[in-house]
C-alpha positions as a printed Julia matrix, in Angstrom:
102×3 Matrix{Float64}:
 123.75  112.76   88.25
 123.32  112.34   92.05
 122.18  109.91   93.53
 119.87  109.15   96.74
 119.09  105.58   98.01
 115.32  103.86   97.74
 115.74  103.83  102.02
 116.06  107.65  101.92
 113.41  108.38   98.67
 110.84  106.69  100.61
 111.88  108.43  103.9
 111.17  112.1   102.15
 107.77  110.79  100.47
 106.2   110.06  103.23
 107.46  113.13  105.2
 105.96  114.97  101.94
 102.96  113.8   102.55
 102.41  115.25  106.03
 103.4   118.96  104.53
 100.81  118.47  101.74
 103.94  118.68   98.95
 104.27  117.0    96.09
 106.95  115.16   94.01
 108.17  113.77   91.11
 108.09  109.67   90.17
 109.79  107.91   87.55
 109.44  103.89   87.53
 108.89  101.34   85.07
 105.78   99.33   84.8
 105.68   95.58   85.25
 102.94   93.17   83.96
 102.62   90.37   86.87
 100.73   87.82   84.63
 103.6    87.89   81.79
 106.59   88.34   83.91
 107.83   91.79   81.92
 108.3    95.03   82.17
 105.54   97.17   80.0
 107.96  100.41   79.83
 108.78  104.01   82.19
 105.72  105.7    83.63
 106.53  109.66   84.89
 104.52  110.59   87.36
 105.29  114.85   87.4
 102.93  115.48   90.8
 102.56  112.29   93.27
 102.11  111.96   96.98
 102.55  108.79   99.08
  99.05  107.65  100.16
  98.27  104.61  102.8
  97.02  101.19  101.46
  93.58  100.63  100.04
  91.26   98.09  101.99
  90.68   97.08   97.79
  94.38   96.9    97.22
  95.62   93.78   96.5
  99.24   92.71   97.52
 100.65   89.48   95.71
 103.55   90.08   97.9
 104.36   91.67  101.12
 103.07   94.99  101.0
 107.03   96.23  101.61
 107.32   95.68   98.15
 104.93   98.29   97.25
 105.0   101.98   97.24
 101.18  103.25   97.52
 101.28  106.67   95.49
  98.41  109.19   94.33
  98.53  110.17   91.03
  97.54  114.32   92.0
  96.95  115.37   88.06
  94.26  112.55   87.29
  93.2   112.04   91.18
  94.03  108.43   90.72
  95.69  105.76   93.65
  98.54  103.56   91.7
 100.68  101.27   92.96
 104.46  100.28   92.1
 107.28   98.04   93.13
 109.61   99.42   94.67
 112.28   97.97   93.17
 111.4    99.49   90.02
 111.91  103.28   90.98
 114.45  104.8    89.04
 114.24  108.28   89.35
 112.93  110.65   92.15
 112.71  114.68   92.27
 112.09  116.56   95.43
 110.85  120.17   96.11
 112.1   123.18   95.6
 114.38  122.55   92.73
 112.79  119.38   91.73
 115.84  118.13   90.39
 115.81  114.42   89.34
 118.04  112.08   91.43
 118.28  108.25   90.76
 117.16  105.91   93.04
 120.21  103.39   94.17
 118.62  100.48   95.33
 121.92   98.66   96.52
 124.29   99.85   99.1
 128.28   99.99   98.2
């Protein structure tokens, strides 16, 4: 499987975003109040979105990717850190998400 660094996923988000494309998410869920991980979500159609005035950052907002869920029209927000898997346009084939450099 090939893989593509979190520096360069979030690079080609947010140029998505200006070309009205979509693309595919894959990151696991994390429950702040009990310190765990709550399982994958896969997000088939998202598009990076700015920060919320409502949003609320425990940590920097760095940390955070803001994302819009297209198929239920709905703003989420994940750490960074826990994107695993990213697909682009045109072939939309899944790459995962390196998060540390060799």
């Amino acid at each position: 499987m090939q893989t593509i660094t979190i520096i360069e996923a979030v690079n080609q988000m947010r140029q998505l975003r200006h070309t009205h494309q979509h693309f595919t998410l894959h990151h696991l869920t994390y429950n702040v109040k009990r310190r765990q991980t709550t399982g994958m979500r896969v997000v088939e159609r998202a598009r990076v979105r700015p920060a919320l005035p409502d949003d609320d950052f425990i940590k920097p907002s760095d940390m955070y990717l803001p994302y819009l869920n297209l198929d239920k029209d709905e703003p989420r927000l994940c750490f960074r850190k826990l994107i695993r898997f990213v697909a682009f346009p045109p072939d939309f084939k899944l790459l995962k998400v390196n998060h540390f450099t060799p």
